[in-house]
DRENTI-649543 format. One record per residue (C-alpha): residue in three letters; x negated, z negated, y negated. Coordinates in steps of 0.05 Angstrom, whole numbers, padded with zeros to 5 digits, always signed. Last residue first. Layout:
alaXZY
...
***
This chain:
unk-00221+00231-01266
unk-00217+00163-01230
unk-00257+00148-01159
unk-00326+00136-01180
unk-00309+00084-01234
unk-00265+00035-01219
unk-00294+00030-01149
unk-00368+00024-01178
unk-00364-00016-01234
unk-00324-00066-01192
unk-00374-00062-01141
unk-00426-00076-01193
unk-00398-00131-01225
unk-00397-00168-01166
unk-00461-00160-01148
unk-00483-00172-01220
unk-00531-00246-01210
unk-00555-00217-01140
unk-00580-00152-01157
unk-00609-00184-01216
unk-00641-00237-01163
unk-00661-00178-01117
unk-00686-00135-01180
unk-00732-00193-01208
unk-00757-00216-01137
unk-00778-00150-01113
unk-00847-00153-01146
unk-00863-00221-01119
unk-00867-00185-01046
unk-00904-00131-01072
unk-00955-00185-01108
unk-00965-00203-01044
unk-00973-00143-01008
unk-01032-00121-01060
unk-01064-00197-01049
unk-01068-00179-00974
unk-01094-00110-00988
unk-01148-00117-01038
unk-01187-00060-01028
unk-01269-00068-01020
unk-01308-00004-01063
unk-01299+00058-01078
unk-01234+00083-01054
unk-01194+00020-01086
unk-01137-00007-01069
unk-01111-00069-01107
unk-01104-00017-01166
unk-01047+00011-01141
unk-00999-00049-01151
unk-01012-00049-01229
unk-00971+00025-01231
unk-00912-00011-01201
unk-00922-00071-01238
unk-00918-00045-01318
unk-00988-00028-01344
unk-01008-00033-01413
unk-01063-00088-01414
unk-01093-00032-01360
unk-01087+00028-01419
unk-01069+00089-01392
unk-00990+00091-01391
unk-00953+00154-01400
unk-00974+00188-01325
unk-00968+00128-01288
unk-00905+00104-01315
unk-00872+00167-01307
unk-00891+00171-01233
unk-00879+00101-01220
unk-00811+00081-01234
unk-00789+00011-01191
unk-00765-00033-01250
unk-00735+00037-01277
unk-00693+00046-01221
unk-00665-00027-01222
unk-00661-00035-01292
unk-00624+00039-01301
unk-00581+00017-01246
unk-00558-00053-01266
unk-00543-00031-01344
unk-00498+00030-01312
unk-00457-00012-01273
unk-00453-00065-01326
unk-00430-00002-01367
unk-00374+00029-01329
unk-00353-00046-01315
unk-00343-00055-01390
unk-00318+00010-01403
unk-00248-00022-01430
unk-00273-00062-01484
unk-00308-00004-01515
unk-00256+00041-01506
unk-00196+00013-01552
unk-00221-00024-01603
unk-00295+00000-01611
unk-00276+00074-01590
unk-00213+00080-01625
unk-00245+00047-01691
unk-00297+00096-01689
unk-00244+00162-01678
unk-00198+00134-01731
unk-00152+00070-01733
unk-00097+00059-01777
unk-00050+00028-01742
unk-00007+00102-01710
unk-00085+00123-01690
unk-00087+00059-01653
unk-00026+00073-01606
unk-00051+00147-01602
unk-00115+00121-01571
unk-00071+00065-01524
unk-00027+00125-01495
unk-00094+00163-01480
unk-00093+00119-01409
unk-00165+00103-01393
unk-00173+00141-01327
unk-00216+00195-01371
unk-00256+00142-01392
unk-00285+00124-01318
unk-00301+00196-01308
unk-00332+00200-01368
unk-00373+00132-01348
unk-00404+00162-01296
unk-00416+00225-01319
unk-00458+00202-01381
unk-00488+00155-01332
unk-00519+00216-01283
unk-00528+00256-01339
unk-00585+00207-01358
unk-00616+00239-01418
unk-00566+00197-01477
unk-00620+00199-01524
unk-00642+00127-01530
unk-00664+00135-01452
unk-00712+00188-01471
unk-00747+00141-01529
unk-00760+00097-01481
unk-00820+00125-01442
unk-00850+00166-01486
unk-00855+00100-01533
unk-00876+00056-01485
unk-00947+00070-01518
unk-00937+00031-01585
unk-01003+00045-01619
unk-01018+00102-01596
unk-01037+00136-01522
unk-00986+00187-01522
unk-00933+00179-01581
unk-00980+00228-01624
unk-00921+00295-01627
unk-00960+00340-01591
unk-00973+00285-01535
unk-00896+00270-01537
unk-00880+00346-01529
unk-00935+00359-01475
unk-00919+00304-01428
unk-00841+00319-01439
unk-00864+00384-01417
unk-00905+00360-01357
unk-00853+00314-01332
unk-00799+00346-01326
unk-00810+00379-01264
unk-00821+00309-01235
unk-00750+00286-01248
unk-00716+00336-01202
unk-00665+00388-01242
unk-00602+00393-01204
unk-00574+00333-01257
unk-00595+00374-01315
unk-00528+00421-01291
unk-00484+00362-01302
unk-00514+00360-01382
unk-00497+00440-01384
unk-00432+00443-01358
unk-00420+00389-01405
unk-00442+00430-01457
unk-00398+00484-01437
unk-00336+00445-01428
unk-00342+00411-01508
unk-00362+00496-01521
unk-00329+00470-01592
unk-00311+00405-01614
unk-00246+00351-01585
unk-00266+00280-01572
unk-00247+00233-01510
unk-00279+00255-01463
unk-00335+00288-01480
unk-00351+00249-01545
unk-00340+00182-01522
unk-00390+00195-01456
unk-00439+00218-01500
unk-00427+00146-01532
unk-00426+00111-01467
unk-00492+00140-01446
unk-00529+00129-01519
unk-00508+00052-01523
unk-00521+00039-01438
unk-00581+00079-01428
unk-00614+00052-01493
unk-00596-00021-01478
unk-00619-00018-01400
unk-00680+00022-01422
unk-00703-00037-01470
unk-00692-00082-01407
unk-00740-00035-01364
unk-00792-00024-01412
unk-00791-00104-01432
unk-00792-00128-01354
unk-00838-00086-01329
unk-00893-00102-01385
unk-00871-00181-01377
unk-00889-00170-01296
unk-00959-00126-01316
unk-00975-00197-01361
unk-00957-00238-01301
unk-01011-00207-01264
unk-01060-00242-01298
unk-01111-00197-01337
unk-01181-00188-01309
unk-01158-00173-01258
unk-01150-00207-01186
unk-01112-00274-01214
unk-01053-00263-01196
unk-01070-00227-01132
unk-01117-00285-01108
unk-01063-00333-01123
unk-01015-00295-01079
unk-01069-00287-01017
unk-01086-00365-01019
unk-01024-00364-00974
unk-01063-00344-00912
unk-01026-00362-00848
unk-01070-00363-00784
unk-01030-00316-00728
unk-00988-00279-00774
unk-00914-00269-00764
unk-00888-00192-00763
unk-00939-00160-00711
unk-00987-00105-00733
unk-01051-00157-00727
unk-01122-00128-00732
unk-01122-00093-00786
unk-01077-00144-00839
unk-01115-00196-00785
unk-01191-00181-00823
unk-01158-00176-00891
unk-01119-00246-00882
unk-01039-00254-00863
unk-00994-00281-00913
unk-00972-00212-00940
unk-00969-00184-00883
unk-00903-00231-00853
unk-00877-00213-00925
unk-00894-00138-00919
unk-00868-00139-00840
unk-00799-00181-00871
unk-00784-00118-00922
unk-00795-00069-00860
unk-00764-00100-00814
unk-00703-00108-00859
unk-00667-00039-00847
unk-00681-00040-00774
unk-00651-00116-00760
unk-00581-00093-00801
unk-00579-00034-00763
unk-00588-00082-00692
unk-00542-00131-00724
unk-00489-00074-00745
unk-00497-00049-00677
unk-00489-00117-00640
unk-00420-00127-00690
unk-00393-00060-00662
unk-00407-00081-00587
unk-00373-00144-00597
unk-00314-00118-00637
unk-00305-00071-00579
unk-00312-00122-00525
unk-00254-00166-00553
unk-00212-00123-00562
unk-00220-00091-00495
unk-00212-00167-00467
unk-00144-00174-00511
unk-00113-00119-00477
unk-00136-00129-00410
unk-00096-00189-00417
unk-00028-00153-00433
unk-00045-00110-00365
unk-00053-00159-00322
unk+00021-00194-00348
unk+00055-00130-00346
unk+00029-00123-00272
unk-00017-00065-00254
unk+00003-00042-00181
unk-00026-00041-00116
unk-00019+00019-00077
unk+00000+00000+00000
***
């Protein structure tokens, strides 16, 4: 005889599927979750570990720990390495201000503002966006050498002056499409008090864009915290140096390289953008849903 599934066998295999899918799903997540962080856990494990056991030892925890390795990289120049942290931090805060004024007022003007070839230009501006950074470089090199702002007095110039010029498209468009969800009933219920296109946009839109712009503030300090290329091509001067240019010169081709200080100071490095990260998560999210799915 055929044996059959009772109602009752059958309502507990139910549960037992259930409860073998959500494990299996929450052992991937660990075991993505585990490959994403080896690498930031190897460079802390490293970073305690001495020259000779850097070569000799690829694990994670270090056989004799080594945490002279952090003073050593403070104190390896002939500067402290705090001085390359308050260079990161003024280039990337300044950034954050001239991203998020210049951004949100290009942002005004195209969607909110009426002119001529408005669609064309912001063809245009989106069209920057296929451009990659590095091709840049060279004539924005030439135009700021041309001009003095390499190498003077002042020499974050070349670096900030971009970001007061509204040349992230990526921000622009961010925060257009955020506008553009903005219902135009509350302009045309401050045109009927009084106000004109300013008072619109510090009454009306300015309050509003607040999580387009703590999105944008977090971003531009977080990508410029960890710029290089620009950086290392503006900046010449070693009191100048921000930290991601100041983290090369641990190695060195002619002579002994610092490695254990260099992973060190790497480690340190990511404590401003994780505790930023940390302090505006919120924010963030809500920048991000309010603003990447209107328009």
């Amino acid at each position: 005889m055929t044996a059959t599934a009772t109602p009752a066998t059958t309502g507990r295999r139910g549960p037992r599927r259930a409860a073998g899918g959500q494990a299996l799903r929450l052992l991937v997540l660990v075991a993505i979750v585990a490959l994403v962080l080896y690498p930031l856990f190897w460079m802390i494990g490293t970073s305690l570990k001495s020259q000779e056991e850097i070569v000799s030892n690829v694990g994670l925890l270090p056989k004799e720990f080594t945490p002279g390795n952090y003073a050593d990289g403070w104190t390896n120049f002939d500067l402290s390495f705090g001085r390359f942290f308050l260079n990161s931090a003024m280039v990337s805060l300044l950034t954050v201000v001239g991203n998020a004024v210049s951004c949100l007022l290009a942002a005004y003007a195209f969607a909110r503002l009426r002119f001529r070839l408005r669609g064309v230009w912001f063809a245009v501006m989106i069209g920057t966006l296929l451009l990659p950074g590095h091709v840049l470089i060279v004539p924005q090199y030439i135009l700021f050498r041309s001009l003095g702002l390499v190498g003077g007095d002042w020499p974050y110039l070349p670096l900030l002056i971009p970001q007061f010029l509204a040349t992230e498209a990526f921000f622009v468009f961010l925060m257009v499409q955020f506008m553009r969800g903005i219902p135009r009933e509350l302009d045309e219920a401050a045109k009927i008090d009084g106000a004109n296109a300013f008072g619109i946009f510090r009454h009306v839109i300015l309050p509003l864009s607040r999580p387009a712009l703590v999105t944008t503030a977090i971003f531009s300090f977080i990508w410029t915290w960890n710029d290089f290329f620009r950086q290392l091509v503006f900046l010449s001067d070693l009191g100048d140096y921000t930290v991601p240019v100041a983290l090369t010169l641990f190695i060195d081709s002619t002579s002994q390289s610092a490695v254990g200080p260099m992973f060190a100071m790497s480690v340190l490095s990511l404590l401003p953008v994780f505790l930023f990260f940390v302090a505006f998560q919120r924010m963030l999210v809500e920048g991000i849903n309010t603003s990447g799915i209107k328009g």
